[in-house]
C-alpha positions in Angstrom: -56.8 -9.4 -13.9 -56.7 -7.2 -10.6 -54.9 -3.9 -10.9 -55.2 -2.3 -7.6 -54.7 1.5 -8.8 -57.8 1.5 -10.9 -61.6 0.9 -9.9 -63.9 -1.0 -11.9 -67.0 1.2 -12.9 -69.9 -0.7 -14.0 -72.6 2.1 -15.5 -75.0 -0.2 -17.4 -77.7 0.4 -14.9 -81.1 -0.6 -16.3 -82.1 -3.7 -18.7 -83.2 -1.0 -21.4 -79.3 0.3 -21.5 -78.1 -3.1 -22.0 -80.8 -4.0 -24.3 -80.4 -0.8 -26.4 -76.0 -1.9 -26.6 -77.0 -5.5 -27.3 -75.5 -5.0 -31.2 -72.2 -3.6 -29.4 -72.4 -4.1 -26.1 -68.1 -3.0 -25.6 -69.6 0.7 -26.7 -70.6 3.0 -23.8 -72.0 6.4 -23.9 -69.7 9.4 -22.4 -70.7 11.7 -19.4 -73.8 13.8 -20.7 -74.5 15.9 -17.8 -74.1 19.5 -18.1 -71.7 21.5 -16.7 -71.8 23.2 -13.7 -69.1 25.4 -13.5 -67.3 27.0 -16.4 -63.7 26.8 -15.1 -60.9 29.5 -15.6 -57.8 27.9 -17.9 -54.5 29.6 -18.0 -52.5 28.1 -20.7 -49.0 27.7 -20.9 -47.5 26.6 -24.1 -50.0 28.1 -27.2 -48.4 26.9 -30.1 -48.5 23.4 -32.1 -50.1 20.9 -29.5 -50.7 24.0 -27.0 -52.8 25.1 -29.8 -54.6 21.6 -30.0 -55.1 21.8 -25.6 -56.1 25.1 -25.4 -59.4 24.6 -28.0 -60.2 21.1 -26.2 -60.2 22.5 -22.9 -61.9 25.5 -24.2 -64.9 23.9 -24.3 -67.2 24.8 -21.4 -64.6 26.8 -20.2 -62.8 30.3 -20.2 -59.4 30.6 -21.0 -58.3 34.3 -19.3 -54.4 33.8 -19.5 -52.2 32.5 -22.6 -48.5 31.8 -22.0 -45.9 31.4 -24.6 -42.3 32.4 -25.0 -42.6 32.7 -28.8 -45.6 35.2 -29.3 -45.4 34.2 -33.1 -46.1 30.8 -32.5 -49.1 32.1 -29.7 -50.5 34.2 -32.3 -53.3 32.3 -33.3 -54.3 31.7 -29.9 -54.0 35.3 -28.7 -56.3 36.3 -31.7 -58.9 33.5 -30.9 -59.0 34.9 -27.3 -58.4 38.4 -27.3 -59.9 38.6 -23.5 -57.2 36.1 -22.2 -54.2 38.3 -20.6 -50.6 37.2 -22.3 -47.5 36.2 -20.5 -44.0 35.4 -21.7 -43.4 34.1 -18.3 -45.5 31.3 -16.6 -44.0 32.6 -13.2 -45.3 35.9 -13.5 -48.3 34.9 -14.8 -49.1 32.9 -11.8 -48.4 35.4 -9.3 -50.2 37.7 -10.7 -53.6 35.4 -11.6 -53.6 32.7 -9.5 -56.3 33.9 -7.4 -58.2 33.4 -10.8 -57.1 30.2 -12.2 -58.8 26.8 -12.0 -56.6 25.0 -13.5 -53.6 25.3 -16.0 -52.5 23.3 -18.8 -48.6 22.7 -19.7 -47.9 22.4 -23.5 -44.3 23.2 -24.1 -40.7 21.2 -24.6 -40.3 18.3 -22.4 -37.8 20.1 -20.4 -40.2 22.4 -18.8 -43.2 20.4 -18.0 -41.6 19.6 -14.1 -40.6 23.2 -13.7 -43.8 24.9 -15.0 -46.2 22.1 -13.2 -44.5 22.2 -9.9 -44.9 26.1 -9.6 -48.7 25.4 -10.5 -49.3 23.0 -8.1 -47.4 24.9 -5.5 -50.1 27.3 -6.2 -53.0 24.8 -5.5 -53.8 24.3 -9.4 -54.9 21.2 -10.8 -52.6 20.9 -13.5 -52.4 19.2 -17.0 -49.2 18.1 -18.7 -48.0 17.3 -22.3 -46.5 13.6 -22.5 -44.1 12.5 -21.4 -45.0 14.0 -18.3 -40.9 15.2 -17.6 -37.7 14.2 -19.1 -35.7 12.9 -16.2 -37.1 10.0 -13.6 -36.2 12.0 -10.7 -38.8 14.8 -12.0 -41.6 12.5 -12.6 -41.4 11.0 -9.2 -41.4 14.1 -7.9 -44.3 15.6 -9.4 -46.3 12.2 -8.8 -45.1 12.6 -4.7 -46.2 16.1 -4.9 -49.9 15.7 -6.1 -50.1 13.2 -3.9 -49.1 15.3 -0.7 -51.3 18.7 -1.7 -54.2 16.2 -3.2 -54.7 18.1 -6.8 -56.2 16.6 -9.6 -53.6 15.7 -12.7 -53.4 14.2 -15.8 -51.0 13.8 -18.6 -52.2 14.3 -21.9 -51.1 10.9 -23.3 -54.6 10.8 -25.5 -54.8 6.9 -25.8 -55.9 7.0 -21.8 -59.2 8.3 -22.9 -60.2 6.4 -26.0 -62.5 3.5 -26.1 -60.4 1.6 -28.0 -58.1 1.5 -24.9 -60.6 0.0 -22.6 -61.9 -2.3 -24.9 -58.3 -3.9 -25.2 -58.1 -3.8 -21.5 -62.0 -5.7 -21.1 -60.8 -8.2 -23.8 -57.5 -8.7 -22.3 -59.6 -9.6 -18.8 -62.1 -11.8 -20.6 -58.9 -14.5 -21.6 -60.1 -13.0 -25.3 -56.7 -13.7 -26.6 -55.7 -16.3 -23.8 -52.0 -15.2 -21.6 -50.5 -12.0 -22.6 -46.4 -12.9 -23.3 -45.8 -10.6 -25.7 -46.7 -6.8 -26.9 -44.6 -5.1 -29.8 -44.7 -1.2 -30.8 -42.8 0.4 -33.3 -42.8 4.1 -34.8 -41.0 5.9 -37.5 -39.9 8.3 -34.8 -37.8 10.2 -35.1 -38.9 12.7 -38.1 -37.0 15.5 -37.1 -32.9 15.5 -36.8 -31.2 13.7 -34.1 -28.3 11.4 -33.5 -24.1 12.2 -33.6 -22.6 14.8 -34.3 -25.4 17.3 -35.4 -24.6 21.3 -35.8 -27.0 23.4 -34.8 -25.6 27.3 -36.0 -26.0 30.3 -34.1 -29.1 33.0 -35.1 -30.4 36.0 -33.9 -32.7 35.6 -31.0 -36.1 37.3 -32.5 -37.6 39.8 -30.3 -40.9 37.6 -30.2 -39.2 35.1 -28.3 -37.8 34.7 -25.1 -34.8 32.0 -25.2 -33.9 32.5 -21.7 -37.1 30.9 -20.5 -37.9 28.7 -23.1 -34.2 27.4 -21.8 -35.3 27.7 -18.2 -34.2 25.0 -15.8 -31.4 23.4 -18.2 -27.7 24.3 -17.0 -26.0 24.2 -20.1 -27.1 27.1 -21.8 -26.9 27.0 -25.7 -27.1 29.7 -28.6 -30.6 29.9 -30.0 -30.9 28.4 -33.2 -34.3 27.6 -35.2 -32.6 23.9 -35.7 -33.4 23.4 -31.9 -36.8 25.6 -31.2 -39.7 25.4 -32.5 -39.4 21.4 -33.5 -36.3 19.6 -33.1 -35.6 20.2 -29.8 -36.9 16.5 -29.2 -34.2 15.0 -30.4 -32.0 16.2 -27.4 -31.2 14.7 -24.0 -31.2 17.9 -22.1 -35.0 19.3 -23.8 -36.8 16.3 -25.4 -35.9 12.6 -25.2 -36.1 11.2 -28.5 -38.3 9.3 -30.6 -38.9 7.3 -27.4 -39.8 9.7 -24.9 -42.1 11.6 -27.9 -44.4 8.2 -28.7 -43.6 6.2 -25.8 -46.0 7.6 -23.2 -49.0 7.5 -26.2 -48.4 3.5 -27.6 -47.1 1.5 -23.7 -49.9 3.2 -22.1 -52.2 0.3 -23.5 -50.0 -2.0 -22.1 -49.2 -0.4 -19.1 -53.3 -0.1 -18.1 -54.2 -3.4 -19.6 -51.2 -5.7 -17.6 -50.1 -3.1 -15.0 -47.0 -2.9 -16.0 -46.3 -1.3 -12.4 -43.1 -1.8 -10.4 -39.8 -3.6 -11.7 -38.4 -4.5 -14.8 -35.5 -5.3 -16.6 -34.9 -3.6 -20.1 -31.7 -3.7 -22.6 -31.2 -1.9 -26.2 -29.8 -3.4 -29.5 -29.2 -2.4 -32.8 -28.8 1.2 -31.2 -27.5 4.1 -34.4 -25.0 5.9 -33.4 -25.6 8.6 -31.4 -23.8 11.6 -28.5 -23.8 13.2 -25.3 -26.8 15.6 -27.3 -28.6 14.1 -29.0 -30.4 10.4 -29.3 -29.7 8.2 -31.5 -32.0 8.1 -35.0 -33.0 4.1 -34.5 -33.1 1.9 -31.8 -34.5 -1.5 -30.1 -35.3 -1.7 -26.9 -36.8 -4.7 -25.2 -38.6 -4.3 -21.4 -39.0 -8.1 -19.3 -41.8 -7.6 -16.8 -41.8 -10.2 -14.2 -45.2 -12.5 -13.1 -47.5 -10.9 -10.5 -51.0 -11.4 -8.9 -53.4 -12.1 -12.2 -51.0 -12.7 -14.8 -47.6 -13.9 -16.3 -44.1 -12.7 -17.2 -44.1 -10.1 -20.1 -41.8 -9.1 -22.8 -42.6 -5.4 -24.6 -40.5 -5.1 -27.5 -40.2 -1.0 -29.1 -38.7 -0.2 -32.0 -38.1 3.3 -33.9 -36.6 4.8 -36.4 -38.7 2.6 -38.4 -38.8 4.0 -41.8 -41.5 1.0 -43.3 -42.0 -2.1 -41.0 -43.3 -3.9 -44.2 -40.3 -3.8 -46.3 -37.8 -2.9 -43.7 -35.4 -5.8 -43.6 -34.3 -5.0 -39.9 -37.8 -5.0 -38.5 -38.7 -7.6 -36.1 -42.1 -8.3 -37.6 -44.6 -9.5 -34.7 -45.7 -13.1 -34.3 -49.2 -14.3 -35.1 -50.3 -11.7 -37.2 -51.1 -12.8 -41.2 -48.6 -12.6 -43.4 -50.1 -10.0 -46.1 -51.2 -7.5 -43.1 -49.3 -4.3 -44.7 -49.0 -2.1 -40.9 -49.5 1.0 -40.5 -45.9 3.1 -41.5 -45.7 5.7 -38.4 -46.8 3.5 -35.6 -48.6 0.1 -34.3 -48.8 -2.3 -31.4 -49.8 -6.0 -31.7 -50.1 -7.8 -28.1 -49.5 -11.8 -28.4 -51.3 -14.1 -26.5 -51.4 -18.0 -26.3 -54.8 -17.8 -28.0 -54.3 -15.1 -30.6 -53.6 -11.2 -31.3 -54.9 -8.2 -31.5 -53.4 -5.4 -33.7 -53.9 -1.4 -32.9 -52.7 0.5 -36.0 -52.3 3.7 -34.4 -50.0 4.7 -31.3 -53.0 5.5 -29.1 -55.4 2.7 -29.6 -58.1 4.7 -30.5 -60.2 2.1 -32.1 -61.3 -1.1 -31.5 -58.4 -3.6 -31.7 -58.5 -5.4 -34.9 -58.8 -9.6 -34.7 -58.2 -11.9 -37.2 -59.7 -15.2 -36.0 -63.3 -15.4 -36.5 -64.1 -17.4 -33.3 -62.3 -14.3 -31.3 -64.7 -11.7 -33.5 -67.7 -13.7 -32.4 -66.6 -13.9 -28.9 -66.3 -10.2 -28.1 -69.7 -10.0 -28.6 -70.1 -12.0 -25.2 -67.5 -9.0 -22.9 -69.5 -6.6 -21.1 -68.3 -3.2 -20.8 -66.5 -2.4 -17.4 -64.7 0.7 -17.6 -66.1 4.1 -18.3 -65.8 5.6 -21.8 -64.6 9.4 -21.7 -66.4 12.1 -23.5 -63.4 14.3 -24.9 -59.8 13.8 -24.4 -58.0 14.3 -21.5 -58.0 18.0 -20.3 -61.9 17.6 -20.4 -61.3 14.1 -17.8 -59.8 16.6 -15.7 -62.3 19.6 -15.9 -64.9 17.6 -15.4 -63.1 15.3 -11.9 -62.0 18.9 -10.8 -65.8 20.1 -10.9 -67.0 17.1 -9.2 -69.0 15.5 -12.2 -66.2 12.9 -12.9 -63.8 9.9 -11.8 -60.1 11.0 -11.2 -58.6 10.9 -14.5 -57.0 7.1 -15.5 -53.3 8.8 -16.4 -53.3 11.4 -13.1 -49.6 11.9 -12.0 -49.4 9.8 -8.9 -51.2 6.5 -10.0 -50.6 6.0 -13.4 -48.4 9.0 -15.4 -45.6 9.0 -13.3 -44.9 5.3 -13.1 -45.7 4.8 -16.9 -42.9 8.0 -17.9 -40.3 6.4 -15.4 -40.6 2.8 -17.8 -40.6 5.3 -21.0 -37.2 7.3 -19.9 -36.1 4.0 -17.9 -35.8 2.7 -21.9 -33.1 5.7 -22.5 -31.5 4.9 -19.7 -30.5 1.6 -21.5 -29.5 3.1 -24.6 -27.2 5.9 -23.0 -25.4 3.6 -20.7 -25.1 0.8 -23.2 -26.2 -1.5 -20.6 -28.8 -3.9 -19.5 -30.8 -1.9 -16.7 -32.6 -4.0 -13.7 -35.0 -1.0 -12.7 -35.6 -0.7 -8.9 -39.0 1.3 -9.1 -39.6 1.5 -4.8 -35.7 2.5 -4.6 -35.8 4.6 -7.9 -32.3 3.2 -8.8 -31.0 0.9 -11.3 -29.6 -1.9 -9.2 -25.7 -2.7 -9.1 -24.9 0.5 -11.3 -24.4 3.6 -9.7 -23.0 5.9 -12.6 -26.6 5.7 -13.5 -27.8 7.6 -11.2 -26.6 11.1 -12.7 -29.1 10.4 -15.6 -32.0 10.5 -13.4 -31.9 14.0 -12.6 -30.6 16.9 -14.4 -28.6 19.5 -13.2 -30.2 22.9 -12.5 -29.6 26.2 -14.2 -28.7 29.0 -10.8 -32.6 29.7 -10.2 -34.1 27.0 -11.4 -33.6 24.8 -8.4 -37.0 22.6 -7.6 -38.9 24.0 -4.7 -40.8 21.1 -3.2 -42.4 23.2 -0.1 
């Protein structure tokens, strides 16, 4: 199977190498070379999965400036680096330091990812962003067109891009392992924070630790602060998050996406949708994505369900073909891709281990696929330290080639469930063909200030 955005890198270089990975040959070592450069990390977003960035990236590197609008939440981070200047605001922050950044990484509430990673790269900083890489499909175009034009190095931190078990789904997907792809099913029991209609989020006092007006930033309808919306639930909204969709999507299609190159138009309806608002998503949903044929393989359905509280004693689950019967899956999330020679079964929502088989002929058989695509040492902000110091490929999920496109099929999903409709997704026109009252869901409207600057 050819997919032209991605290079095949074949490392086993010497007889010894492949004789020493006879046992496993589908296990490949990560980079090993040592670092030449310690880069300088400013950090915006320091709480919760900040917190988790900052310490990966931290490795082999400096971090000398911590953003955060809630310096409760940053706390942790500001004691573990005491030398790193702190910011409430990222804009200040980057006109004041950019001369000494390398690279920044964006951790916050959807929302802001576009706003905070354009004004990086405007800069010159390669950048990292949280998944999904923005809320709307207008921003995500935008910031793939805009890496593209000033040539930085990007990545989105959708984990499941750097894990081996990804590329060894992809390798055995190329080998025929499991014969034609037709079919690949997710499910999650996203969401597990409050969403859907009529929801009351009550007024509090704004604590001085936090800055509400930024941490609102480029949304226009300004709302009261409330603890129901920041530090967690905020997800569930269509103006800051974008459901359970938008929160696990980017991790689970990704395998699909890299593996089938799930690239360019589709076609994707919901059912059995809860109820739900103008604010907030609903708390279940089905949604079902048609891919047609292309060069190197056949038509493909990807069936998603949330709001998933057990899929094995759930009686409105649609349970995946092909798998055995007494397979208890995993609760929170799984993927199972069906093929006209068997499955393969990821109990996670990243893939990070090896697919599991359950024919014995298939077990055998992997034994025979050779390793193809490079395994990553780390996760993704250290893909992008080491491609902006030279000593690595362009990371797989970088803005232009891979996490744009693959958050446009996420948030094309929501599309389907706010407009009730079945969407026929023009990706080269960035439209959704033959409805036009769609197109005021693909871009949001700007608070005064926070107008895009694409220049």
């Amino acid at each position: 199977m050819n997919n032209p955005h991605f290079s095949r890198r074949h490392f086993l270089k010497s007889s010894s190498i492949a004789a020493g990975m006879a046992a496993f040959p589908n296990l490949l070592l990560g980079q090993s070379k040592e670092t030449s450069k310690m880069l300088q990390v400013a950090a915006v977003g320091c709480g919760g999965k900040g917190r988790g960035d900052i310490s990966e990236i931290a490795n082999g590197n400096k971090i000398i400036a911590l953003c955060d609008i809630d310096h409760v939440r940053a706390e942790d981070a500001f004691k573990t680096f005491p030398d790193a200047k702190q910011f409430f605001d990222f804009r200040e922050m980057l006109a004041e330091m950019a001369d000494q950044i390398d690279v920044v990484t964006v951790s916050t509430a959807d929302h802001m990812h576009f706003p905070i990673a354009l004004e990086a790269m405007r800069h010159g900083k390669p950048v990292f962003v949280q998944k999904p890489l923005t809320n709307r499909i207008w921003e995500a175009r935008a910031l793939a067109n805009f890496a593209k034009e000033k040539g930085l190095m990007t990545v989105m931190g959708n984990q499941g891009a750097t894990t081996t078990g990804t590329r060894l789904l992809r390798e055995w997907i190329e080998a025929g392992l499991i014969g034609e792809v037709k079919e690949v099913h997710y499910w999650t029991n996203r969401p597990i924070w409050p969403q859907g209609k009529g929801l009351e989020f009550p007024k509090e006092p704004i604590p001085d630790t936090l800055n509400w007006d930024i941490w609102q930033g480029s949304v226009a309808t300004r709302r009261d602060y409330s603890p129901r919306i920041h530090p967690f639930a905020w997800r569930g909204f269509w103006d800051y998050g974008c459901g359970a969709l938008g929160d696990i999507g980017c991790h689970s299609f990704n395998s699909a996406f890299w593996a089938l190159n799930l690239h360019g138009d589709f076609v994707v309806e919901s059912s059995r949708v809860s109820e739900f608002d103008d604010v907030t998503a609903p708390s279940r949903a089905t949604i079902e994505y048609l891919f047609p044929a292309k060069a190197g393989r056949g038509p493909v359905k990807v069936l998603w369900q949330d709001g998933v509280g057990d899929p094995n004693n759930d009686a409105d689950f649609i349970r995946p073909p092909g798998i055995p019967d007494d397979l208890e899956l995993n609760h929170e999330f799984g993927q199972v891709f069906v093929g006209t020679e068997g499955v393969m079964y990821c109990s996670d929502a990243y893939c990070g281990r090896p697919p599991e088989l359950f024919d014995d002929k298939l077990k055998e058989k992997i034994r025979t696929i050779k390793p193809v695509y490079e395994r990553v040492k780390g996760g993704p902000t250290q893909e992008l330290a080491r491609a902006i110091r030279g000593e690595g490929p362009k990371p797989v999920s970088n803005f232009e080639d891979h996490a744009g496109p693959l958050t446009e099929m996420v948030l094309a999903g929501n599309l389907a469930v706010r407009l009730g409709k079945r969407v026929d997704w023009d990706s080269a026109g960035m439209k959704v063909r033959g409805m036009p009252e769609a197109d005021a869901l693909l871009r949001r409207a700007y608070h005064k200030g926070w107008e895009p600057k694409l220049a």
